[in-house]
KEDREN-997087 format. One record per residue: x, y, z of N, C-alpha, C, O in turn. Coordinates in nm, 2 decimals. Example, Ala and Ser with C-alpha at 12.3 -4.5 7.8 and 13.67 -1.06 7.14 Angstrom:
2
+--------+--------+--------+--------+--------+--------+--------+--------+--------+--------+--------+--------+
|    n_u |    n_v |    n_w |   ca_u |   ca_v |   ca_w |    c_u |    c_v |    c_w |    o_u |    o_v |    o_w |
+--------+--------+--------+--------+--------+--------+--------+--------+--------+--------+--------+--------+
|   1.32 |  -0.57 |   0.78 |   1.23 |  -0.45 |   0.78 |   1.32 |  -0.33 |   0.78 |   1.42 |  -0.33 |   0.85 |
|   1.28 |  -0.22 |   0.71 |   1.37 |  -0.11 |   0.71 |   1.29 |   0.00 |   0.79 |   1.34 |   0.11 |   0.80 |
+--------+--------+--------+--------+--------+--------+--------+--------+--------+--------+--------+--------+
This chain:
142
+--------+--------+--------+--------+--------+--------+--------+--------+--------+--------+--------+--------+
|    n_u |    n_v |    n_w |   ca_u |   ca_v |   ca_w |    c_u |    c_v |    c_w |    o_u |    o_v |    o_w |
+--------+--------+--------+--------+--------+--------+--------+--------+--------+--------+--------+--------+
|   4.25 |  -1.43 |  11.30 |   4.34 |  -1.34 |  11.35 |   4.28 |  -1.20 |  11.36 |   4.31 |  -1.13 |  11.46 |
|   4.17 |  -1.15 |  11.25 |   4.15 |  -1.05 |  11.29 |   4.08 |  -1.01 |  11.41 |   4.09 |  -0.91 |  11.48 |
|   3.98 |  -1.12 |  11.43 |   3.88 |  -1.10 |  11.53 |   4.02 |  -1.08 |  11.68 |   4.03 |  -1.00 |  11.78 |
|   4.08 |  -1.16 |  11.64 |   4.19 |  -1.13 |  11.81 |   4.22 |  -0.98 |  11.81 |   4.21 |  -0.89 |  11.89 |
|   4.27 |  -0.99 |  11.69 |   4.31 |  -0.77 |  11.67 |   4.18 |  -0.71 |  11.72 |   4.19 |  -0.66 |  11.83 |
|   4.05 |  -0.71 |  11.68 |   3.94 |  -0.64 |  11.73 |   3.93 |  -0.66 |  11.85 |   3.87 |  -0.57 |  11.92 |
|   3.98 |  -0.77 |  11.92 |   3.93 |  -0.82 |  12.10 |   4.05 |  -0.73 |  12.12 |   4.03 |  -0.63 |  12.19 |
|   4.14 |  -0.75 |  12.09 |   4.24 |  -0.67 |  12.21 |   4.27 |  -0.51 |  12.17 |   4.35 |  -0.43 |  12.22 |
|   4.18 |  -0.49 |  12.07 |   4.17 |  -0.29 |  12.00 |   4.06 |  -0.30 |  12.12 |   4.11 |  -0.27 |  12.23 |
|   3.97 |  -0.34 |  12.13 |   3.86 |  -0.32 |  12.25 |   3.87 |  -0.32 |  12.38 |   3.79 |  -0.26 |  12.45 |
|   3.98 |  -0.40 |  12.43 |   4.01 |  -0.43 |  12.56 |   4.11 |  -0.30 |  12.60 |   4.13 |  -0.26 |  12.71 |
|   4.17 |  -0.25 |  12.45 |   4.28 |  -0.14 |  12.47 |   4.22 |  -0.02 |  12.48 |   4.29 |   0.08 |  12.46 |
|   4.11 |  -0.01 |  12.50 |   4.02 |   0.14 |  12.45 |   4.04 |   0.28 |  12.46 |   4.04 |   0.38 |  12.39 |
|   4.07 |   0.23 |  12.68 |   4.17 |   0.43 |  12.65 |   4.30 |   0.36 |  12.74 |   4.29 |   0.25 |  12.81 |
|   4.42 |   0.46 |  12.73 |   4.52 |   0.43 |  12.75 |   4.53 |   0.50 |  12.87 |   4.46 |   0.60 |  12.89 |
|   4.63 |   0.46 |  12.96 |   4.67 |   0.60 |  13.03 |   4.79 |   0.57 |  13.00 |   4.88 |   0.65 |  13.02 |
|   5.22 |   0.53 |  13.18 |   5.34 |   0.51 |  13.17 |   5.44 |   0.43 |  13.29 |   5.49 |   0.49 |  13.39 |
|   5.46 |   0.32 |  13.27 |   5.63 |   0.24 |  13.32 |   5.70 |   0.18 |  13.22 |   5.65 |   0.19 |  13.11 |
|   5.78 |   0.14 |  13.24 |   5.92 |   0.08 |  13.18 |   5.89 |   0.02 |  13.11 |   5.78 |  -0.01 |  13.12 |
|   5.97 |  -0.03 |  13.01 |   5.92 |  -0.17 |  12.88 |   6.05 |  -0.25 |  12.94 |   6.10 |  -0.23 |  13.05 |
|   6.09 |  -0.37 |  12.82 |   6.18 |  -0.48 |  12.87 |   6.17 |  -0.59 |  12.71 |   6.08 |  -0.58 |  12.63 |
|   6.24 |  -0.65 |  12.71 |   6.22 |  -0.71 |  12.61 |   6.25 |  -0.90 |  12.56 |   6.33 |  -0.93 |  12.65 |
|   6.23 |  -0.99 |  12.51 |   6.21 |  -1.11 |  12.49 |   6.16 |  -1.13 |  12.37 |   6.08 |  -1.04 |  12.32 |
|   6.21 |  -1.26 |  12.31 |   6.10 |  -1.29 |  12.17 |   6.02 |  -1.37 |  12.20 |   6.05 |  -1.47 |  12.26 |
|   5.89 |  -1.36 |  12.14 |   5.81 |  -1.46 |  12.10 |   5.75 |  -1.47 |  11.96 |   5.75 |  -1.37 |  11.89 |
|   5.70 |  -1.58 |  11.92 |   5.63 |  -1.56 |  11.83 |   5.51 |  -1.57 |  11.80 |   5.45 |  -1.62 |  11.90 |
|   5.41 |  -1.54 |  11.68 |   5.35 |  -1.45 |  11.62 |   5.28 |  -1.49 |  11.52 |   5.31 |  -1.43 |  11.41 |
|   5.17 |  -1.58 |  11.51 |   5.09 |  -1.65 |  11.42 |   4.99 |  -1.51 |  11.33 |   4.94 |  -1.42 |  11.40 |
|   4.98 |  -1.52 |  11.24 |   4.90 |  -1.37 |  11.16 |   4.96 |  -1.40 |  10.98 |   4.99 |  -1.49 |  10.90 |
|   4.94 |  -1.24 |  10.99 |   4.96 |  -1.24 |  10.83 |   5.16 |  -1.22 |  10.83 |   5.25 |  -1.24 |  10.75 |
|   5.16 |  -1.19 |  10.91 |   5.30 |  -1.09 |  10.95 |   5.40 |  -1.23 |  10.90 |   5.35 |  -1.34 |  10.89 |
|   5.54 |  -1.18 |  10.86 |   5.63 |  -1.34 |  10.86 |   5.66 |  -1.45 |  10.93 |   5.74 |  -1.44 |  11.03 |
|   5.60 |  -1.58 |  10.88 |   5.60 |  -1.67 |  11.00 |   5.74 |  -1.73 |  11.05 |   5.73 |  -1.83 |  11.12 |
|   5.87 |  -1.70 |  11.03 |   5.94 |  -1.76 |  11.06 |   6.02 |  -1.63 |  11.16 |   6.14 |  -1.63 |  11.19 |
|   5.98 |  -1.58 |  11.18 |   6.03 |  -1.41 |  11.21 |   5.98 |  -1.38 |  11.39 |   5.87 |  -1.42 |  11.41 |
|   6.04 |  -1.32 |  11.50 |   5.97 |  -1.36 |  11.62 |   5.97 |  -1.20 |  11.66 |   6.06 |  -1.14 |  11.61 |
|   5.90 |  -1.15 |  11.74 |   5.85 |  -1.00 |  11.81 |   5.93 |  -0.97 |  11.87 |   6.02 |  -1.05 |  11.83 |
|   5.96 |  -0.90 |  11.96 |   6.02 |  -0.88 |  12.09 |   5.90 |  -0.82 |  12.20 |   5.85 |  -0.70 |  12.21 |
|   5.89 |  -0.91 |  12.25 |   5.78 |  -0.91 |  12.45 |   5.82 |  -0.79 |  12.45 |   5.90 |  -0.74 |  12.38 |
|   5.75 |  -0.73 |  12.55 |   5.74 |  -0.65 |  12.63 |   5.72 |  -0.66 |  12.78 |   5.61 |  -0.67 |  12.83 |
|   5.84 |  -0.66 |  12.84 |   5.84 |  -0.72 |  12.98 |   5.73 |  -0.65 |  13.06 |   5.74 |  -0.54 |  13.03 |
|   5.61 |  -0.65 |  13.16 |   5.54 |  -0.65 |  13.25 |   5.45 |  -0.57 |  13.16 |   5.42 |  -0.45 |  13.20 |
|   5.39 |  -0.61 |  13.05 |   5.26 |  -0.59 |  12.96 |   5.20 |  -0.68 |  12.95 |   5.28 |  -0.78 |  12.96 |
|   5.07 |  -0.70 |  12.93 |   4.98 |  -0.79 |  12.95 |   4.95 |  -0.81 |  12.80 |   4.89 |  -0.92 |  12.75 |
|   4.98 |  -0.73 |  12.73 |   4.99 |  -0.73 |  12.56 |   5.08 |  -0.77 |  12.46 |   5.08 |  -0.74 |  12.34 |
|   5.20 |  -0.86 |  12.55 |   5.26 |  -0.92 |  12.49 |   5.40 |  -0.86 |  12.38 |   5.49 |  -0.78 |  12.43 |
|   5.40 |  -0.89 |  12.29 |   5.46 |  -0.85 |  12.15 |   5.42 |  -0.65 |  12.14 |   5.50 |  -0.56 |  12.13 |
|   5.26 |  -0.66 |  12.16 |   5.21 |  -0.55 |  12.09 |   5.21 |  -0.46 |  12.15 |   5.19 |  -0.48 |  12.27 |
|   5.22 |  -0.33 |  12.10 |   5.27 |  -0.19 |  12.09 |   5.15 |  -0.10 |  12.06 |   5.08 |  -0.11 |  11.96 |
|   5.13 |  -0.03 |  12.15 |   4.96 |  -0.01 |  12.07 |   5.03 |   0.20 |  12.05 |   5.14 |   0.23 |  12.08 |
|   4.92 |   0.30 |  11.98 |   4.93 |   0.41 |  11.97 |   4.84 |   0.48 |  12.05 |   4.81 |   0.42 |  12.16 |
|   4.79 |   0.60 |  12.03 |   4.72 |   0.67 |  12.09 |   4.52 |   0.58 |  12.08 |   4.44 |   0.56 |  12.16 |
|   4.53 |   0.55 |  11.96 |   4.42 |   0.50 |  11.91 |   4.42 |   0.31 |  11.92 |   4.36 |   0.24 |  11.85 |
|   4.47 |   0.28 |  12.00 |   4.48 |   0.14 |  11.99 |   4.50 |   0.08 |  11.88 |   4.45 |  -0.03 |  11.86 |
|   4.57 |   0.15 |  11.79 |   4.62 |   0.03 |  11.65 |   4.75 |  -0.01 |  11.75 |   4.82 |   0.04 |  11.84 |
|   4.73 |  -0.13 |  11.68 |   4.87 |  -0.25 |  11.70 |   4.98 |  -0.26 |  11.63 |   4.97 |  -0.30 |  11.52 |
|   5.13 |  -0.22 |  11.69 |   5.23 |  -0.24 |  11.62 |   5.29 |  -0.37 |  11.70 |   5.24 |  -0.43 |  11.79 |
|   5.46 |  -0.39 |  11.62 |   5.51 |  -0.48 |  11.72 |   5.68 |  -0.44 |  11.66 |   5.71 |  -0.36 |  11.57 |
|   5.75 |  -0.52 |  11.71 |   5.90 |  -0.45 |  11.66 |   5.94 |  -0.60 |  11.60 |   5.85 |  -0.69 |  11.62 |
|   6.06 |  -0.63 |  11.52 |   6.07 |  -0.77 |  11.52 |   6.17 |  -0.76 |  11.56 |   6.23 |  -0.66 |  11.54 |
|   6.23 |  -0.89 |  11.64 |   6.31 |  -0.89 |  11.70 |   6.46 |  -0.92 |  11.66 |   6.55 |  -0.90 |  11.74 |
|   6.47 |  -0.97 |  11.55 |   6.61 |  -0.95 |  11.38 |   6.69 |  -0.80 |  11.40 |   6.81 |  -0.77 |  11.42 |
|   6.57 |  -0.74 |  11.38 |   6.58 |  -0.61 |  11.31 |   6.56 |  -0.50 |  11.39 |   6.61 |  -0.40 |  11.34 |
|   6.51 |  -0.48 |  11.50 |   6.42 |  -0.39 |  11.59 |   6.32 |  -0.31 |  11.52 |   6.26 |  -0.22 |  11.59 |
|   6.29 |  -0.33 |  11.37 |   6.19 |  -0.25 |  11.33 |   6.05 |  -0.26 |  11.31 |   6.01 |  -0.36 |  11.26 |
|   5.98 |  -0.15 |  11.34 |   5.80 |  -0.18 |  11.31 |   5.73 |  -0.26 |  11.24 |   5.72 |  -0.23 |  11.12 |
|   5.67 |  -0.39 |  11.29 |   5.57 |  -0.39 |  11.21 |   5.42 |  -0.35 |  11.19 |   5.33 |  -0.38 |  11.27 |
|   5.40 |  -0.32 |  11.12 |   5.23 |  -0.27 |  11.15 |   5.13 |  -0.34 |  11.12 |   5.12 |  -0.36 |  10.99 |
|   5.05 |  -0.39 |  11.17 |   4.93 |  -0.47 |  11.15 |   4.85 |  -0.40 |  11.12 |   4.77 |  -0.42 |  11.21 |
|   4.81 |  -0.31 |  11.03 |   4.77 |  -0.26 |  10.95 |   4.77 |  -0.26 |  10.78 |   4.68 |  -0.27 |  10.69 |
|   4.88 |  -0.24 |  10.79 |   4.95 |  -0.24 |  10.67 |   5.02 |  -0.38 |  10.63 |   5.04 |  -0.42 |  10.52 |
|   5.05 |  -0.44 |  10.72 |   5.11 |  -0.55 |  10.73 |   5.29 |  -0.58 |  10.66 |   5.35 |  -0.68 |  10.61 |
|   5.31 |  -0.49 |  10.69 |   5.45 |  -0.45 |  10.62 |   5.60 |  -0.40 |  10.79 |   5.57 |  -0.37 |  10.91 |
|   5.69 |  -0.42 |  10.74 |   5.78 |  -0.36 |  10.82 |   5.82 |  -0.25 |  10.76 |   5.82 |  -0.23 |  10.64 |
|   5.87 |  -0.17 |  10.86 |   5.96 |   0.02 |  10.83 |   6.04 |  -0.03 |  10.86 |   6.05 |  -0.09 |  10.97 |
|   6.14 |  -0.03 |  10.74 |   6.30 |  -0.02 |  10.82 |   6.37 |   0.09 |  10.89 |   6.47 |   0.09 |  10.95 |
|   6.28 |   0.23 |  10.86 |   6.32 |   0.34 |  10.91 |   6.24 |   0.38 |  11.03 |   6.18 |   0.49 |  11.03 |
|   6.21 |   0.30 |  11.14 |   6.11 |   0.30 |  11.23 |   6.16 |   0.20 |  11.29 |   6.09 |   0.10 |  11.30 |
|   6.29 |   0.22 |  11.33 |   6.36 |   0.09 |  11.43 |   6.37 |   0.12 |  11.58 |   6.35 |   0.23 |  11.61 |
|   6.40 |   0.02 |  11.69 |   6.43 |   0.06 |  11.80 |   6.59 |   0.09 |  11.78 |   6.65 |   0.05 |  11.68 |
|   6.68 |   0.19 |  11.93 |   6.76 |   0.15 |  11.94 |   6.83 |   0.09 |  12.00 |   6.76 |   0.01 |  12.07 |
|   6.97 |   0.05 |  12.01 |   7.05 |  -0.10 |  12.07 |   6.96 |  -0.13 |  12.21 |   6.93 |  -0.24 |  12.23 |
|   6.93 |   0.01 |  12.30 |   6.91 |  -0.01 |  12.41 |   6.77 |  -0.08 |  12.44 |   6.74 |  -0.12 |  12.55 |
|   6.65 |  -0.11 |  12.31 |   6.58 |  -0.17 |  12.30 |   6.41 |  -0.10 |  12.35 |   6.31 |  -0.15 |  12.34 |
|   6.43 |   0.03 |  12.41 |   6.31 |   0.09 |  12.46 |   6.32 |   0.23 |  12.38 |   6.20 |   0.27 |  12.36 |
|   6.37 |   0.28 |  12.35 |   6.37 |   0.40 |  12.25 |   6.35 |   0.36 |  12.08 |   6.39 |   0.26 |  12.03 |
|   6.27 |   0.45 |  12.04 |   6.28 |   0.46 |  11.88 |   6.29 |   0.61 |  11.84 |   6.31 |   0.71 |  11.90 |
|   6.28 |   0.59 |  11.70 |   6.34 |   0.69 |  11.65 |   6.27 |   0.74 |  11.49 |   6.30 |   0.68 |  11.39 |
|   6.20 |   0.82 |  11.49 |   6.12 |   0.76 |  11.36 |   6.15 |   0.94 |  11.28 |   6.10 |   1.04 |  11.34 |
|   6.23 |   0.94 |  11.14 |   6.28 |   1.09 |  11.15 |   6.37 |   1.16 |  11.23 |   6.49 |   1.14 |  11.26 |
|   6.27 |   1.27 |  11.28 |   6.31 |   1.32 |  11.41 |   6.29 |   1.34 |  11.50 |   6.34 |   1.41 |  11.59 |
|   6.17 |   1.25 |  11.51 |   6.07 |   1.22 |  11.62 |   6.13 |   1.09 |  11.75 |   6.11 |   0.97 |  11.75 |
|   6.20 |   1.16 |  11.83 |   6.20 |   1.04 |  11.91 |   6.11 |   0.98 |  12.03 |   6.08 |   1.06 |  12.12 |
|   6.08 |   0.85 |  12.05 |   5.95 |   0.82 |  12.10 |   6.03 |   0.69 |  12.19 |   6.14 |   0.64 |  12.17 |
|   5.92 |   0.66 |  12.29 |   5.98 |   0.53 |  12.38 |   5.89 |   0.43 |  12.40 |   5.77 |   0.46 |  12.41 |
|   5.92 |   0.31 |  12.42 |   5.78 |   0.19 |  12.46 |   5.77 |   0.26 |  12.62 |   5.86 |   0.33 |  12.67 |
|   5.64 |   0.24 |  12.68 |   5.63 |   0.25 |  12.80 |   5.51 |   0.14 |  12.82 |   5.44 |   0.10 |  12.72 |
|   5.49 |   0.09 |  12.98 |   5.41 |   0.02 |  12.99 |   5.31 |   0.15 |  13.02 |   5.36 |   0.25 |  13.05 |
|   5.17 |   0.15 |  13.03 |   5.06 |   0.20 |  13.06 |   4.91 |   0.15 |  13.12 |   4.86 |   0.04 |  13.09 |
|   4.87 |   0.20 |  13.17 |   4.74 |   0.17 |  13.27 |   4.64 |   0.15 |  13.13 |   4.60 |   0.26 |  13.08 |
|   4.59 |   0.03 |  13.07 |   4.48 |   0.03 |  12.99 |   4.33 |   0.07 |  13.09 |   4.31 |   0.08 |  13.21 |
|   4.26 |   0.08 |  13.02 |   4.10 |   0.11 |  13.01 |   4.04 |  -0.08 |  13.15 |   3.97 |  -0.09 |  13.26 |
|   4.08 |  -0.15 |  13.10 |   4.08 |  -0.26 |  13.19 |   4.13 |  -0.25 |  13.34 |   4.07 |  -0.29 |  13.44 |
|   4.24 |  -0.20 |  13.33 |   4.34 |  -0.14 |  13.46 |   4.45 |  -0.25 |  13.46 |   4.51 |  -0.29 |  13.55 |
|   4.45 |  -0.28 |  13.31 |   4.61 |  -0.37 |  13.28 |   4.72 |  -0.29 |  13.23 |   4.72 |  -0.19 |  13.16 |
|   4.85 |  -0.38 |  13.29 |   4.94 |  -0.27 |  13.20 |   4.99 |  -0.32 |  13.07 |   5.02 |  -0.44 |  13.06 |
|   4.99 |  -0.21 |  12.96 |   5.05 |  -0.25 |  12.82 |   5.13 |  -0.13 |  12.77 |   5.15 |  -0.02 |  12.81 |
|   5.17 |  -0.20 |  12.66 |   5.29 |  -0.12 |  12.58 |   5.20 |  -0.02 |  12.55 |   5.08 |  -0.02 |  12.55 |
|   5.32 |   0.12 |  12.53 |   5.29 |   0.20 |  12.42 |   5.40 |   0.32 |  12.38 |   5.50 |   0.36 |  12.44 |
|   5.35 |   0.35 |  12.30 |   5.43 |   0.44 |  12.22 |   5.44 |   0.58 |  12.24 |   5.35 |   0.66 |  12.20 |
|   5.56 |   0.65 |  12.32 |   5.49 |   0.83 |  12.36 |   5.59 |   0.89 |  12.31 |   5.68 |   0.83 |  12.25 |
|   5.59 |   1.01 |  12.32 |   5.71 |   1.10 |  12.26 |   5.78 |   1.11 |  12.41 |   5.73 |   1.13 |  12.52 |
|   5.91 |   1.08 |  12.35 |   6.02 |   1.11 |  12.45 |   6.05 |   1.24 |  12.56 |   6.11 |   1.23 |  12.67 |
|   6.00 |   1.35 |  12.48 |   6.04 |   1.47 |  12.57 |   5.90 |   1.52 |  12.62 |   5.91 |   1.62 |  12.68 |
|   5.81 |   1.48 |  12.60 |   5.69 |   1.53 |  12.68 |   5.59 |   1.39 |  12.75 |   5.48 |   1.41 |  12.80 |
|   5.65 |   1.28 |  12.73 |   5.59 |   1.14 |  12.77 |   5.44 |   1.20 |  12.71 |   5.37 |   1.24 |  12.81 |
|   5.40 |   1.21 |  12.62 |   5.26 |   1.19 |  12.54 |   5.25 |   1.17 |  12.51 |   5.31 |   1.21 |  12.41 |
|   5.16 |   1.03 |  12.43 |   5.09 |   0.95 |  12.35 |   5.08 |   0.94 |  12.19 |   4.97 |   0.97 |  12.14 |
|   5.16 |   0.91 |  12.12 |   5.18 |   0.99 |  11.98 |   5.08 |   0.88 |  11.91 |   5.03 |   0.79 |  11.98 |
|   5.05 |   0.91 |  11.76 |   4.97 |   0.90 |  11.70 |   4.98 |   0.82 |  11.60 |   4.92 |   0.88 |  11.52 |
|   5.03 |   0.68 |  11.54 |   5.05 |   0.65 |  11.40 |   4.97 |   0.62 |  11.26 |   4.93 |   0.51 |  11.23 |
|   4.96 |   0.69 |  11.20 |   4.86 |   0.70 |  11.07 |   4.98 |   0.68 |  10.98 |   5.10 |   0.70 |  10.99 |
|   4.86 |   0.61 |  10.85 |   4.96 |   0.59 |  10.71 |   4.86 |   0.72 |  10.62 |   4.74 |   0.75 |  10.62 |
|   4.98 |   0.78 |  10.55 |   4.94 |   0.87 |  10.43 |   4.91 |   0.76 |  10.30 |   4.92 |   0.64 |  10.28 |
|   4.86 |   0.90 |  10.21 |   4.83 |   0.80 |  10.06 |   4.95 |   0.72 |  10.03 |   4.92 |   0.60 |  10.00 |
|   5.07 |   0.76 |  10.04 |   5.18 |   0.62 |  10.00 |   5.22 |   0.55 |  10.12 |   5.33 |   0.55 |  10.16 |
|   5.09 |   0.47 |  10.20 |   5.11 |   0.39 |  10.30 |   5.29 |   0.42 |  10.38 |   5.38 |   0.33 |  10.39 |
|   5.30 |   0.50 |  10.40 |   5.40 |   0.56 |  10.49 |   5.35 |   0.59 |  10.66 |   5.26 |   0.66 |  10.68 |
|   5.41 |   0.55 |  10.73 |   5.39 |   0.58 |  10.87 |   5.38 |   0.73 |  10.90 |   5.49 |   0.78 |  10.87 |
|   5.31 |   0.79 |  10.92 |   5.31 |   0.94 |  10.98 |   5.27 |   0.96 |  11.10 |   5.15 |   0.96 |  11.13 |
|   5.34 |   0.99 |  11.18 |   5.37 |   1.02 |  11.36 |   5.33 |   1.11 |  11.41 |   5.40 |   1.21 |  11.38 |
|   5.22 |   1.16 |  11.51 |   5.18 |   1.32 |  11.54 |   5.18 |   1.29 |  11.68 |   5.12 |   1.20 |  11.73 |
|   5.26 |   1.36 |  11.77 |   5.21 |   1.38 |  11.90 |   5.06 |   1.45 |  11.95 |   5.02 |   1.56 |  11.93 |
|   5.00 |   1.31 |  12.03 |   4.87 |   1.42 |  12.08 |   4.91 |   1.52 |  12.21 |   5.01 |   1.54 |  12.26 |
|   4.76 |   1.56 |  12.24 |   4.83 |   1.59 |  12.42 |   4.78 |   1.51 |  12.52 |   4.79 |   1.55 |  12.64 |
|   4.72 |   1.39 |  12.50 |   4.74 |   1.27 |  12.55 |   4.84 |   1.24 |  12.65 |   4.96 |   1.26 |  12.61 |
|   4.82 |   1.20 |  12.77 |   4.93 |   1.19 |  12.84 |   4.88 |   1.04 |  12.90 |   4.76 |   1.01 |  12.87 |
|   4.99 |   0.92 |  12.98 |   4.92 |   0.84 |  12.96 |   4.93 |   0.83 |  13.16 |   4.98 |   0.92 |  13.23 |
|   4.86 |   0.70 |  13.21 |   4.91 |   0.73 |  13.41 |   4.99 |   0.60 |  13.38 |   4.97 |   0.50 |  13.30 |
|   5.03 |   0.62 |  13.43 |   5.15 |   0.51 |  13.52 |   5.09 |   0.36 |  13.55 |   4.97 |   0.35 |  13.58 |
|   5.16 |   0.28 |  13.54 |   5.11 |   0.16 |  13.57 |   5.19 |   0.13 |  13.71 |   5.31 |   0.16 |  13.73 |
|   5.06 |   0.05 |  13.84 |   5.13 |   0.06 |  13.94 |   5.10 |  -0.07 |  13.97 |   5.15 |  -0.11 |  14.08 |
+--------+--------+--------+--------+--------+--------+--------+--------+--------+--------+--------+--------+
């Protein structure tokens, strides 16, 4: 599994925004095996959610909340809402969008809501999610 995370962190390299959409599938990893993602309608990346930096999240689809393949853990306070394309993490609100990868495919990702920019997800010393908007903007998938 990790080698697949490394193929598709590489394939995801730079990002440049359309719509998300949603479906489950599921999700062979370390992550919970009885537990299924929610797709991302017209992404070529499936489940996965990527950040400014090509780490990989994904939402599960129970709960609408993060999981991070990183850490390997879910945020419960890092959920989608009902509407299934917005999140909300704090006071930071952010949206899936599809985007133009480095390939010229479109995939998920994560931007801030009021300036469509590319935000950032890093974990602090107590493995906590910490969110920074870059100035990153991403193009459009056409």
């Amino acid at each position: 599994m990790a080698s697949k995370i490394g193929f598709a962190t590489l394939v995801l390299a730079a990002l440049a925004g359309c719509g998300g959409g949603s479906a489950s599938v599921s999700v062979d990893g370390p992550e919970p095996s009885r537990r299924t993602f929610i797709f991302w309608s017209g992404s070529s990346s499936g489940e996965r959610v990527v950040d400014v930096n090509n780490d990989a999240f994904a939402f599960f689809s129970d709960t609408g909340c993060l999981y991070n393949f990183q850490t390997g853990r879910e945020n419960q306070g890092f959920c989608l809402n009902a509407g299934g394309d917005r999140v909300r993490y704090g006071v930071l609100a952010m949206r899936i969008v599809n985007v133009t990868s480095a390939a010229g495919t479109c995939i998920a990702a994560l931007v801030e809501e009021s300036t469509a920019q590319f935000v950032d997800i890093a974990t602090d010393a107590f493995d906590r999610e910490v969110v920074a908007v870059t100035a990153l903007r991403p193009s459009p998938c056409f």
